[in-house]
N, C-alpha and C positions, 0 to 999 in steps of 0.2 A: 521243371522249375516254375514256381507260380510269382507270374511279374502282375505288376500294378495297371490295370487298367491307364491307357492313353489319359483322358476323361477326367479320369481321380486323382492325376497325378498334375494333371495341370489344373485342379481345381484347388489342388492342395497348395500350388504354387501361386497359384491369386490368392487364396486366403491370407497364405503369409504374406505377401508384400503386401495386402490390405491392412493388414494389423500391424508391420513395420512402418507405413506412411500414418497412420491414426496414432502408434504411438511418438513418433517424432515429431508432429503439427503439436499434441499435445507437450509434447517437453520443450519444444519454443515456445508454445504461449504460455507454460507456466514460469520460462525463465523472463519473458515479456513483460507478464504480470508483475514476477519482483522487482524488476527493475522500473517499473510503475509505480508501484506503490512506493518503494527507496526514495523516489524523486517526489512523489506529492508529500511524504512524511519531511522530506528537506526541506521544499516549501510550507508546509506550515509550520516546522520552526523557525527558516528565515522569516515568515509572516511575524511569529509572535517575537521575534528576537526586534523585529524592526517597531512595532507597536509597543513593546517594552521602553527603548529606545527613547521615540518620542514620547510616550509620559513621563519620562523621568527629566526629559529635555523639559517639556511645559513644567513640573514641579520644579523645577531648580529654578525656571523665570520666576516661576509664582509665587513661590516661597510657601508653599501649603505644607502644611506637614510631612515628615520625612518617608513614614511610610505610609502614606495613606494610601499612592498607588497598589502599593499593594497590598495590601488590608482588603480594597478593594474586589480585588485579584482573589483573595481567599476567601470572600465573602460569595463572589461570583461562584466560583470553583462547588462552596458548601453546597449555594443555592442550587449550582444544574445538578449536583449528586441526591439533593435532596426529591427533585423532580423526575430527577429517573435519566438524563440525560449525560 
């Protein structure tokens, strides 16, 4: 009966648990990552929900036109798509 070298057999056994802890570090940092990026994309809409917010608070003191804020807004929006941004 032809058995597996001593050698080969524990080299074959560090390979795999090499490749089972690389691929697990890896599948927690990419669950890390989403739930990273989940959280910054939440903050920059509570960003813009909250700067929304107040210009519309300052237009209603101010009495400027109804939508100028956001006229604004799409004027910005045109400009950075126009820029490349």
């Amino acid at each position: 009966m032809n058995q597996l070298p001593y050698w080969l057999f524990a080299s074959l056994l560090l390979v795999c648990a090499v490749l089972y802890v690389g691929i697990r570090a890896y599948r927690i940092f990419l669950t890390r990552f989403e739930r990273e990026r989940r959280n910054v994309q939440q903050m920059s809409e509570l960003h813009l929900a909250t700067i929304e917010a107040l210009a519309r608070a300052i237009e209603a003191k101010d009495g400027t036109e109804v939508n100028y804020i956001h006229s604004v807004q799409l004027y910005g929006t045109a400009i950075g798509c126009a820029i490349g941004l």
